[in-house]
Backbone as CSV, one residue per row, in Angstrom:
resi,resn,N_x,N_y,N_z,CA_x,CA_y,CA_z,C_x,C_y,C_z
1,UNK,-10.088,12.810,-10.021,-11.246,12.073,-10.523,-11.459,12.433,-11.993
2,UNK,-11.483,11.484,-12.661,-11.737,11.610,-14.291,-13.245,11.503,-14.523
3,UNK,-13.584,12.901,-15.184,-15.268,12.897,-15.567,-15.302,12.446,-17.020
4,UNK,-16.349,11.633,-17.498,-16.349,11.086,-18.623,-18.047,11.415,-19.040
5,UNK,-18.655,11.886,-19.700,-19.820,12.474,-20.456,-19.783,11.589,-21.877
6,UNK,-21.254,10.708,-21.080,-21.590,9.705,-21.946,-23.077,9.580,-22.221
7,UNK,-23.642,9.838,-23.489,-25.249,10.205,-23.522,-26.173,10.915,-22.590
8,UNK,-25.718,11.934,-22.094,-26.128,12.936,-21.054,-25.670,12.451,-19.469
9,UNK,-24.909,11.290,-20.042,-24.512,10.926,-18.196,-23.523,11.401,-17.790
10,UNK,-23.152,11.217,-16.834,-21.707,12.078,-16.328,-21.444,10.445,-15.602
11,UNK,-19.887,10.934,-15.683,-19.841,9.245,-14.722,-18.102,9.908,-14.375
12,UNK,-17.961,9.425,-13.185,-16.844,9.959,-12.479,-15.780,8.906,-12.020
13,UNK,-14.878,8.688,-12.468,-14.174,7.711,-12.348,-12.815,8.073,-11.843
14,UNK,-12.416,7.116,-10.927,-11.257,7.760,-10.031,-10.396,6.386,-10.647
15,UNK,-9.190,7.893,-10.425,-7.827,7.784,-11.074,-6.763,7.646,-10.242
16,UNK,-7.037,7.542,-9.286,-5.615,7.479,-8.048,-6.863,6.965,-6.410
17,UNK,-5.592,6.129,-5.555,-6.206,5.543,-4.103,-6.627,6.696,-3.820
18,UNK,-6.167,8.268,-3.897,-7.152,9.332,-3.154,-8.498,9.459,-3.409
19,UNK,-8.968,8.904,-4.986,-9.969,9.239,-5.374,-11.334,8.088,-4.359
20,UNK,-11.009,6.875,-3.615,-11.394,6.189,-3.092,-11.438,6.213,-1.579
21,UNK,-12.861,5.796,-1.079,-12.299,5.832,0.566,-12.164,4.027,0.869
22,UNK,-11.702,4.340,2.234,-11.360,3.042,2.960,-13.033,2.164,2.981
23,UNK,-14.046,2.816,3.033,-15.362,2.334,2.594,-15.995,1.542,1.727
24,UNK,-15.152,2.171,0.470,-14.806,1.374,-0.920,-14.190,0.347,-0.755
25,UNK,-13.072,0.434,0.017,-12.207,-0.824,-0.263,-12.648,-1.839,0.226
26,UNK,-13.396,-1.608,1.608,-13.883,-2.562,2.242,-15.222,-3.864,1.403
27,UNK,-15.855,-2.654,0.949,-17.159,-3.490,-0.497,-16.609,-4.268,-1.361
28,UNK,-15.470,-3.545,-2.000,-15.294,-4.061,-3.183,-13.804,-4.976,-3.545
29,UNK,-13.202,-4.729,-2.338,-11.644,-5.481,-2.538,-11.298,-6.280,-1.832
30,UNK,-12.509,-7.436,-1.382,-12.265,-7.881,-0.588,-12.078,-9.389,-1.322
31,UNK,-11.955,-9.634,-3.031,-11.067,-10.558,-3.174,-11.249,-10.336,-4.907
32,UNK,-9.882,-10.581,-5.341,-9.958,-10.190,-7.137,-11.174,-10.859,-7.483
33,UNK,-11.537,-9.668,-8.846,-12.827,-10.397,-9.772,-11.942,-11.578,-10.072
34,UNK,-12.954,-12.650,-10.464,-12.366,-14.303,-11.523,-13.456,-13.930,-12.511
35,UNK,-12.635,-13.873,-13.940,-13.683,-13.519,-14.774,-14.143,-12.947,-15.665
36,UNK,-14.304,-12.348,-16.857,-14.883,-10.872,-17.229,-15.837,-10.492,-16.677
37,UNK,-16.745,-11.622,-16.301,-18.662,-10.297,-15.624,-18.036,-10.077,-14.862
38,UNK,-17.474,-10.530,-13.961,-16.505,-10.300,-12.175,-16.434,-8.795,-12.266
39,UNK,-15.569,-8.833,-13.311,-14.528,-7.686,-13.386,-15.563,-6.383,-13.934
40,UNK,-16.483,-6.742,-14.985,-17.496,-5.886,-14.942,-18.200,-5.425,-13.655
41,UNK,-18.615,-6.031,-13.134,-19.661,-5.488,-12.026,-18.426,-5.330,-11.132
42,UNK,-17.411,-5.653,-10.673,-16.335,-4.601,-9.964,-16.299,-3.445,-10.703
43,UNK,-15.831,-3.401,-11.711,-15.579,-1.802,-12.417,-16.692,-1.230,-12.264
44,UNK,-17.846,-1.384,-12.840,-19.616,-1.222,-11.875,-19.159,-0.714,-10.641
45,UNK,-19.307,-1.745,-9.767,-19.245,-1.290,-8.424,-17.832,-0.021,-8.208
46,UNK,-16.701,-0.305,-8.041,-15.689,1.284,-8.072,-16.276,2.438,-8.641
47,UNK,-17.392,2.571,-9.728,-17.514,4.217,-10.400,-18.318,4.199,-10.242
48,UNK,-19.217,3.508,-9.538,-20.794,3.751,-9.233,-22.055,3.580,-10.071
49,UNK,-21.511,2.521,-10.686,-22.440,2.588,-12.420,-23.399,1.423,-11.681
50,UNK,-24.424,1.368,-12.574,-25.338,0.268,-12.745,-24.420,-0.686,-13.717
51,UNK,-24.125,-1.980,-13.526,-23.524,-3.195,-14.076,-23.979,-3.269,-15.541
52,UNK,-25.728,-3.269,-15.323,-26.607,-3.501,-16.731,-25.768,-2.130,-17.361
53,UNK,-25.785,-1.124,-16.684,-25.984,0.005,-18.012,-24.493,-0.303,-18.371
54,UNK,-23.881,-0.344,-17.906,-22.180,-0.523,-18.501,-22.206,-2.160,-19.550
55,UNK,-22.866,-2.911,-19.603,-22.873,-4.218,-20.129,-23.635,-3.202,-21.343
56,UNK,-24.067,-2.753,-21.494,-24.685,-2.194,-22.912,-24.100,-1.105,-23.243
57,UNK,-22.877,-0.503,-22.937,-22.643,0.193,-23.187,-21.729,-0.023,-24.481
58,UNK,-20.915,0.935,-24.989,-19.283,0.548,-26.332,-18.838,0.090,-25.290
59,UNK,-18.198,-0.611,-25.982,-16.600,-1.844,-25.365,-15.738,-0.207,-25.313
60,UNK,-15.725,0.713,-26.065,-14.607,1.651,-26.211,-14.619,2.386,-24.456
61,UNK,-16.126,2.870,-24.326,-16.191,3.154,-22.823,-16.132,2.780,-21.710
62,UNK,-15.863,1.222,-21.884,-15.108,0.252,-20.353,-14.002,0.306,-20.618
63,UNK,-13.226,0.156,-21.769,-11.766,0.141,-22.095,-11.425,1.307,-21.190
64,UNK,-11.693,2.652,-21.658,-11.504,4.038,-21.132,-11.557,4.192,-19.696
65,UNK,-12.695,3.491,-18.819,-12.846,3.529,-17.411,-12.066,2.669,-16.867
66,UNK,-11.280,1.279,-18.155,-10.900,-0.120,-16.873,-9.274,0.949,-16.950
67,UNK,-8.801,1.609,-18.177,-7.563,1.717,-17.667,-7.265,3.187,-17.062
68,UNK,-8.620,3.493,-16.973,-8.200,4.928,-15.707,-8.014,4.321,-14.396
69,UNK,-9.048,3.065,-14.089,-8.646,2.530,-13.075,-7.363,1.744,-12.677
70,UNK,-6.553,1.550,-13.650,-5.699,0.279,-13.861,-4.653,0.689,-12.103
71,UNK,-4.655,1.909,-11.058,-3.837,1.800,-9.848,-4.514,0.757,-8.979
72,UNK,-5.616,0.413,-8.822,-5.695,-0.275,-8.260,-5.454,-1.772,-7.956
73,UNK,-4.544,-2.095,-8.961,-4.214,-3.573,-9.003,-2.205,-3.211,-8.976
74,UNK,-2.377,-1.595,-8.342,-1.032,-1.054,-7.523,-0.945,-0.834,-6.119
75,UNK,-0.405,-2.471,-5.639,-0.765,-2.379,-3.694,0.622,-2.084,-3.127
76,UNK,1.498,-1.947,-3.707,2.697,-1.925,-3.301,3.284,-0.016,-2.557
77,UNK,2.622,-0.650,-1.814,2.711,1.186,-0.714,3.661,1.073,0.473
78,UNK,4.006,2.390,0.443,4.879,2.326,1.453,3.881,2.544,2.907
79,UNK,4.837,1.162,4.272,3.976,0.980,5.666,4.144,2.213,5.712
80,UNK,3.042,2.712,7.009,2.810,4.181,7.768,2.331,3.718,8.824
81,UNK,2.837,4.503,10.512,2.504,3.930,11.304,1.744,5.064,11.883
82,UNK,1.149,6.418,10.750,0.760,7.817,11.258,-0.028,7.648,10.188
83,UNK,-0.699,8.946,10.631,-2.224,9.460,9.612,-2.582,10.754,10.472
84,UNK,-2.698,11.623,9.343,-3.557,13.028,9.575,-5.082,12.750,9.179
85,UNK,-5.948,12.869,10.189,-7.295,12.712,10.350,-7.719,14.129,10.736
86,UNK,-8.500,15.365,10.135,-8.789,16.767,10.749,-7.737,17.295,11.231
87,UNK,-6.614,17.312,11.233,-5.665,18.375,11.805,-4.871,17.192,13.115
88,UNK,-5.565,16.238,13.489,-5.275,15.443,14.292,-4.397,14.084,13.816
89,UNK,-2.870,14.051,14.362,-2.185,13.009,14.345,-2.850,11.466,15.052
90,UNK,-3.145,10.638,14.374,-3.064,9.278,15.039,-1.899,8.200,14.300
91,UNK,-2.004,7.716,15.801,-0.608,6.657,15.694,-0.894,4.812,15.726
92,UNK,-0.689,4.187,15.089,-0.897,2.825,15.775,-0.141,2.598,16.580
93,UNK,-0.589,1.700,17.078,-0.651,1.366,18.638,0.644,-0.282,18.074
94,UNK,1.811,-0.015,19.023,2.231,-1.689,18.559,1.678,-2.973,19.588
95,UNK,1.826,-3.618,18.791,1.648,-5.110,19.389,1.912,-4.993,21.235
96,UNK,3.123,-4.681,21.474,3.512,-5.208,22.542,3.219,-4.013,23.599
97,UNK,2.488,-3.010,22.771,1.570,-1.729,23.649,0.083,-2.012,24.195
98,UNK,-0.507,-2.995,23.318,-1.889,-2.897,23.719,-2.080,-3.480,24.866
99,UNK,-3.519,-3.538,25.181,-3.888,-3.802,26.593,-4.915,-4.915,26.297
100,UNK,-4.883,-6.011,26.845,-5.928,-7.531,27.037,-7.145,-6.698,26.372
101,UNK,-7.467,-5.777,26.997,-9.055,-5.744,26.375,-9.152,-5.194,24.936
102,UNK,-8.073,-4.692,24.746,-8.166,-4.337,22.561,-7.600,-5.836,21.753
103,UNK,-6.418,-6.572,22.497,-6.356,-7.758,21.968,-7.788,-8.720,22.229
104,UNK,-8.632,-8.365,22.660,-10.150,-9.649,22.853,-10.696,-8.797,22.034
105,UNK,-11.332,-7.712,21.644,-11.918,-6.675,20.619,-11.333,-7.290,19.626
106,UNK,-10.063,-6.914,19.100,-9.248,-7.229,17.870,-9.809,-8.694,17.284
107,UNK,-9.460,-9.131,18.440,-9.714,-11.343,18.010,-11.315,-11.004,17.301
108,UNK,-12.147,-10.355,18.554,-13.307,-10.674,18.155,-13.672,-10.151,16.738
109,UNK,-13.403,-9.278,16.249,-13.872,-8.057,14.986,-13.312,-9.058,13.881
110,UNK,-11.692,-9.064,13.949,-11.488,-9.826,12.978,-11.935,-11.610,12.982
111,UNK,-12.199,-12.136,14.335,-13.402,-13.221,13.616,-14.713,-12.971,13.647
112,UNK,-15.454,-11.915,13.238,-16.718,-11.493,13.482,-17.293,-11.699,11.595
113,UNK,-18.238,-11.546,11.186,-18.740,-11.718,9.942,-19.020,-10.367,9.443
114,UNK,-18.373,-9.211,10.209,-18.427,-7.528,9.826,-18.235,-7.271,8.690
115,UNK,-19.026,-6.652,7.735,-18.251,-6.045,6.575,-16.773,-4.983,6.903
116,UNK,-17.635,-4.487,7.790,-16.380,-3.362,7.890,-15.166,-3.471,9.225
117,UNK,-14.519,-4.575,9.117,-13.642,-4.814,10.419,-12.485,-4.420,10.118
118,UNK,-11.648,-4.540,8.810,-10.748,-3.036,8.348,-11.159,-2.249,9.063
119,UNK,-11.806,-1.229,9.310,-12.201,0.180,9.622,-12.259,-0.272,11.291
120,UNK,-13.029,-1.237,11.547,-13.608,-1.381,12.780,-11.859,-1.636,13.599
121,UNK,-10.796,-2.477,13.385,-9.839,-2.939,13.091,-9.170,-1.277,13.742
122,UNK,-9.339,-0.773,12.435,-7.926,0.595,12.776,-8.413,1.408,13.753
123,UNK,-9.616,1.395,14.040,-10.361,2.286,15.135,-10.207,1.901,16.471
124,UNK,-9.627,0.442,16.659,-8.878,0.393,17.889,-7.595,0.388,18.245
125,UNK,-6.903,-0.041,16.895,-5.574,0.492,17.504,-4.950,1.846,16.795
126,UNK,-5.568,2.090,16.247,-4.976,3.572,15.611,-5.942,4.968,16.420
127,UNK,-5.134,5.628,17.153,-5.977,6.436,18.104,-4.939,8.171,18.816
128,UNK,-4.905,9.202,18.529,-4.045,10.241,19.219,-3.089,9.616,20.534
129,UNK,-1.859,10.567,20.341,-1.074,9.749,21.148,-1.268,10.368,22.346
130,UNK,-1.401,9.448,23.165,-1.541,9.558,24.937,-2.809,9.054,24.990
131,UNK,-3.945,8.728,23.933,-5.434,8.476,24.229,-5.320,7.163,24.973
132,UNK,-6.314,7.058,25.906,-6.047,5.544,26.527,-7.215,4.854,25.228
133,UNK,-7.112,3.151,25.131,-8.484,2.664,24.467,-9.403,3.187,25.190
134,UNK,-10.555,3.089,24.636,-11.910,3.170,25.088,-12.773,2.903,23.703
135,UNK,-13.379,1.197,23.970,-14.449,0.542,23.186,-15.376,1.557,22.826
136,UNK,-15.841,1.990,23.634,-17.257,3.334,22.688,-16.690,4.238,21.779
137,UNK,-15.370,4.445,22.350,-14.942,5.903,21.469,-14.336,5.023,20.099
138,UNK,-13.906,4.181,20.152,-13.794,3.072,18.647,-14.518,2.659,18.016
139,UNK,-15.863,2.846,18.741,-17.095,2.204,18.195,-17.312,3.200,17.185
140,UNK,-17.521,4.467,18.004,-17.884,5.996,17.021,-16.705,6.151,15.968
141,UNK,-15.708,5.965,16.577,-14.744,6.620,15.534,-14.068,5.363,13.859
142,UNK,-14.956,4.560,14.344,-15.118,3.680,12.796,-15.347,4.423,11.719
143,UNK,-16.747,4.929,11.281,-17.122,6.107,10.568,-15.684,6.986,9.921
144,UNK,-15.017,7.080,11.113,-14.084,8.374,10.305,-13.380,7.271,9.464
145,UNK,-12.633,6.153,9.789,-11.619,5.053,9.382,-12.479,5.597,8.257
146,UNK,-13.685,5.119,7.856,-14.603,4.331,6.657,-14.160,5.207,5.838
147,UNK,-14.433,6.532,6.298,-14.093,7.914,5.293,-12.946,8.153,4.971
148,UNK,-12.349,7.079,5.415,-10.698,8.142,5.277,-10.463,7.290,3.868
149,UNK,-9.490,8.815,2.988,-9.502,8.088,1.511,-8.265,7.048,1.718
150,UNK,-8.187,6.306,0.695,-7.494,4.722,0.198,-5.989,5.613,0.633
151,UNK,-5.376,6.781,-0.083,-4.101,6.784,-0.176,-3.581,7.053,1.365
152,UNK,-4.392,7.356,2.330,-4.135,7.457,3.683,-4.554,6.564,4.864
153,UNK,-5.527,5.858,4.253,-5.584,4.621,4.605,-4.726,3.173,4.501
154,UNK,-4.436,2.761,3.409,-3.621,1.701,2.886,-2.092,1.679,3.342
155,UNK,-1.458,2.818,3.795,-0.281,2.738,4.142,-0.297,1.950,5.534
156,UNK,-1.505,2.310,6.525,-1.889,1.971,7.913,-2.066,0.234,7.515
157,UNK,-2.565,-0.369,6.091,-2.867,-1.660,6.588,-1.509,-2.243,6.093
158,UNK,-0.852,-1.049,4.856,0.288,-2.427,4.502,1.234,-2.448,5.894
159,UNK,1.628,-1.715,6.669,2.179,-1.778,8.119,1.786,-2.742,8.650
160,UNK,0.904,-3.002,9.001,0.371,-4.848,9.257,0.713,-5.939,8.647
161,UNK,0.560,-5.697,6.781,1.103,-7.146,6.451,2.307,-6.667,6.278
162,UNK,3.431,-5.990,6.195,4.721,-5.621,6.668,5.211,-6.351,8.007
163,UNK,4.744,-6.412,8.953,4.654,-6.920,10.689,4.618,-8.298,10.183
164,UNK,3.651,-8.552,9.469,3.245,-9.836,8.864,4.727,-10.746,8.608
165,UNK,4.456,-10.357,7.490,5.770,-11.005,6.567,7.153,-10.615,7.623
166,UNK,7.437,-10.011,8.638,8.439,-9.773,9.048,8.076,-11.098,10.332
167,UNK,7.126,-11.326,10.808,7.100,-11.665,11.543,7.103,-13.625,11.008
168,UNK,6.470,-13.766,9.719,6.562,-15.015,9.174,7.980,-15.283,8.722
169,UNK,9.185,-14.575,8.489,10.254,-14.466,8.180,11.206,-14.584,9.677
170,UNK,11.125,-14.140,10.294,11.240,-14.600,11.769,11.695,-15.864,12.711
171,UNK,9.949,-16.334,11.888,9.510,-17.385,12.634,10.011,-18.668,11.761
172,UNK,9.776,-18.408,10.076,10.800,-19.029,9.283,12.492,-19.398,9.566
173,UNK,13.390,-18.405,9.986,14.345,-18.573,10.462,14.629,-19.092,12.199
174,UNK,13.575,-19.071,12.677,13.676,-19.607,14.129,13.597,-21.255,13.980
175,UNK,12.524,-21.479,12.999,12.416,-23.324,12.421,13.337,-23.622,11.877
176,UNK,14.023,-22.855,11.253,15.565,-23.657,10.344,16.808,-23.781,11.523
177,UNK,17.009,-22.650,12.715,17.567,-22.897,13.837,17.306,-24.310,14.731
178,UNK,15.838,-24.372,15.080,15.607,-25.314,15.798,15.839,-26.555,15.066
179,UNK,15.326,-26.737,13.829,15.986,-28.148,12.653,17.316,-28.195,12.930
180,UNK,18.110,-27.636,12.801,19.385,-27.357,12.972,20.592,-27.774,14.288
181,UNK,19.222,-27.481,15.608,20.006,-27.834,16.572,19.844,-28.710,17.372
182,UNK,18.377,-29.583,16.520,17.865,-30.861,16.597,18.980,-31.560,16.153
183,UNK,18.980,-31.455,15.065,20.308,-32.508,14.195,21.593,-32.824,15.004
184,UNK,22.245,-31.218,15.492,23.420,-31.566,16.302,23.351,-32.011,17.493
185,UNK,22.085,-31.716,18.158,22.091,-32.599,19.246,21.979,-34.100,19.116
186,UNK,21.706,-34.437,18.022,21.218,-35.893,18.219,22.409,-36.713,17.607
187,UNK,23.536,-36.164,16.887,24.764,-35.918,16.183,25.394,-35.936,17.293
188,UNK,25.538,-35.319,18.078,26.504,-35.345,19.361,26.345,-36.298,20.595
189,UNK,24.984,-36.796,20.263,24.597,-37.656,21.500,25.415,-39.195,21.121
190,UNK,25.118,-39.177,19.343,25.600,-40.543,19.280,27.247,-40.243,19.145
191,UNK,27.799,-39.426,18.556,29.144,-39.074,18.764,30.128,-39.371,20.365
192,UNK,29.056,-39.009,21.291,30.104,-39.381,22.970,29.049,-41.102,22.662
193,UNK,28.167,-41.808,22.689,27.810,-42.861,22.689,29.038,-43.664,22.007
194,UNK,29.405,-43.594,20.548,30.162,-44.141,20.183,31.300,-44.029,20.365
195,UNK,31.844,-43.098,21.421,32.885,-42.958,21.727,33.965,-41.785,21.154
196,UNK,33.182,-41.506,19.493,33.592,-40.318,19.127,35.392,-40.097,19.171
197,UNK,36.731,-41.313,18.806,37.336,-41.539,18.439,38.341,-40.994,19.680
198,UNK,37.821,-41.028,21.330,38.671,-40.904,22.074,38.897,-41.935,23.039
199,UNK,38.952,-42.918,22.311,38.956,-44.115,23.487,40.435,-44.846,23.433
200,UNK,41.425,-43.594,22.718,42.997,-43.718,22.981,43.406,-43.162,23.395
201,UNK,42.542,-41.659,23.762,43.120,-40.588,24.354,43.584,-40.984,26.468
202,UNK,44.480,-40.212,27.012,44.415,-40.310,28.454,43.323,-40.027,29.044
203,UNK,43.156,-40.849,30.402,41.642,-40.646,30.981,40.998,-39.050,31.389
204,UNK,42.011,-38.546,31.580,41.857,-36.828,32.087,41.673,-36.176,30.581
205,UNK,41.912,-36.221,29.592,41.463,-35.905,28.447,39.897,-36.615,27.838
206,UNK,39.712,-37.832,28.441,38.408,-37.672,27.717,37.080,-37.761,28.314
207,UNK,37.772,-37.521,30.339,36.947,-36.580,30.629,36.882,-35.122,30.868
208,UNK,37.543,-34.850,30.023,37.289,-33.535,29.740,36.342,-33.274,28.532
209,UNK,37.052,-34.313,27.456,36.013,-34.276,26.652,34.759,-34.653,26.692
210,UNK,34.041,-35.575,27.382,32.426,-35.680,27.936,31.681,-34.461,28.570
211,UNK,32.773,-34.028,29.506,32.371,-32.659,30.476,32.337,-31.686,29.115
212,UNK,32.893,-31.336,28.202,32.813,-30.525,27.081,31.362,-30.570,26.385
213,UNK,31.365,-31.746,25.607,30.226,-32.624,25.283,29.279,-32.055,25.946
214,UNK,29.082,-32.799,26.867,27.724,-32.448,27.721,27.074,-31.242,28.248
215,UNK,28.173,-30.509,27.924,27.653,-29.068,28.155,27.394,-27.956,27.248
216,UNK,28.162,-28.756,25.424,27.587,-28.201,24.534,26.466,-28.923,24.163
217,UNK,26.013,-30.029,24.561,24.229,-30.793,24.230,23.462,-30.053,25.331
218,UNK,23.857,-29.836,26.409,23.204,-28.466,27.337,22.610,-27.143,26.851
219,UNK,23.710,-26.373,26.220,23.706,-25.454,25.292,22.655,-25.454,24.406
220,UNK,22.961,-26.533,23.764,22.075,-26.519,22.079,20.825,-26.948,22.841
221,UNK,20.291,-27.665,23.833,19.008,-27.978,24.075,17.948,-26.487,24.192
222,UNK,18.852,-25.278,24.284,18.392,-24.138,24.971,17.260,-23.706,23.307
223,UNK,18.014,-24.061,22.090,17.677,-23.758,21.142,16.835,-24.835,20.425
224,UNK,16.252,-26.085,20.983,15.527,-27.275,20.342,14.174,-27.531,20.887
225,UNK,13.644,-27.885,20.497,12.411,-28.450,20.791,12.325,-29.574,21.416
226,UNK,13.779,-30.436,21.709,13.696,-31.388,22.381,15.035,-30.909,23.449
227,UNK,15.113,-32.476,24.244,16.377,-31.742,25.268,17.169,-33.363,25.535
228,UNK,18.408,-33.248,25.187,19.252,-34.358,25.807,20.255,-34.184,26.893
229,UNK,19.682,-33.979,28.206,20.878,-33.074,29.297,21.724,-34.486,29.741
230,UNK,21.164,-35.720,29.627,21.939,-36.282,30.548,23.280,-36.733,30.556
């Protein structure tokens, strides 16, 4: 934390995500200033200033505070699927671990109008390993999330949009498959329709070739959104 002594004030301005808790982030980062006042009363709000008193202050002493702050417009952290909380390991919980009643919690928090559903958020699935859920004990243990500073916090959310983007990348390549095996099916349907250039071949050859056919439009239906079996 950088102390700065300005007309008998002291003003404390943090210099790294440790200097911040997950509390903070939740108030104040919940979408870029647009702006210069924006960005004033954010820089305000991060060091704890009154907005007015910093608007009257030297331009030299926001300069000094905006680029002590300048990590925070540094999100690029490495995921963490752990955190030391008091001496105590917690783990998130994956997707295909939880139980119906933290996925209806989860839905609900994150469509709820909460300030604090980040926090509320990691307090159900981030929990000691072997703990079963339990809604009350997530309820209480929000508070700690809130407290926990930015640099031990933020690794826990980029792991999510990590999941994210892995999972939109995924699902991206599953749509270029299914485009894909749309086309050849519908490519192959008119290919045996038109006869598909075996209508010189011997009869035992081009039913073999239909029986071929038809069982690679079988195949590819497994991968389409539509289906041509017949």
């Amino acid at each position: 934390m950088l102390q700065i002594e300005f007309n008998d004030q002291k003003i404390s301005v943090p210099q790294s995500w440790a200097d911040l808790c997950l509390a903070d982030y939740e108030k104040w980062f919940k979408r870029r200033p647009e702006g210069k006042m924006e960005y004033v009363h954010f820089i305000a709000g991060i060091c704890k200033l009154d907005s007015e008193w910093l608007l009257h202050s030297p331009t030299q002493l926001f300069d000094a505070i905006s680029d002590a702050v300048g990590f925070i417009f540094d999100t690029d952290l490495e995921p963490a699927t752990k955190v030391s909380i008091d001496g105590r390991d917690f783990f998130i919980s994956l997707s295909d671990k939880l139980t119906l009643g933290e996925w209806i919690d989860i839905e609900e928090t994150l469509n709820s109008d909460s300030e604090t559903k980040i926090s509320e958020t990691l307090a159900i699935v981030c929990r000691p390993a072997g703990e079963s859920y339990n809604p009350d004990t997530a309820a209480a243990r929000k508070e700690v999330f809130r407290n926990l500073s930015c640099d031990k916090a933020l690794p826990l959310l980029a792991f999510f949009l990590y999941r994210k983007k892995e999972s939109e990348a995924i699902l991206h390549h599953y749509s270029t498959v299914v485009a894909q095996a749309n086309r050849f099916l519908k490519d192959t349907k008119t290919f045996v329709i038109n006869g598909g250039g075996i209508k010189q071949l011997p009869i035992w050859q081009r039913i073999k070739f239909i029986y071929l056919t038809r069982l690679l439009r079988k195949q590819l239906s497994k991968f389409s959104d539509s289906s041509f079996t017949g």
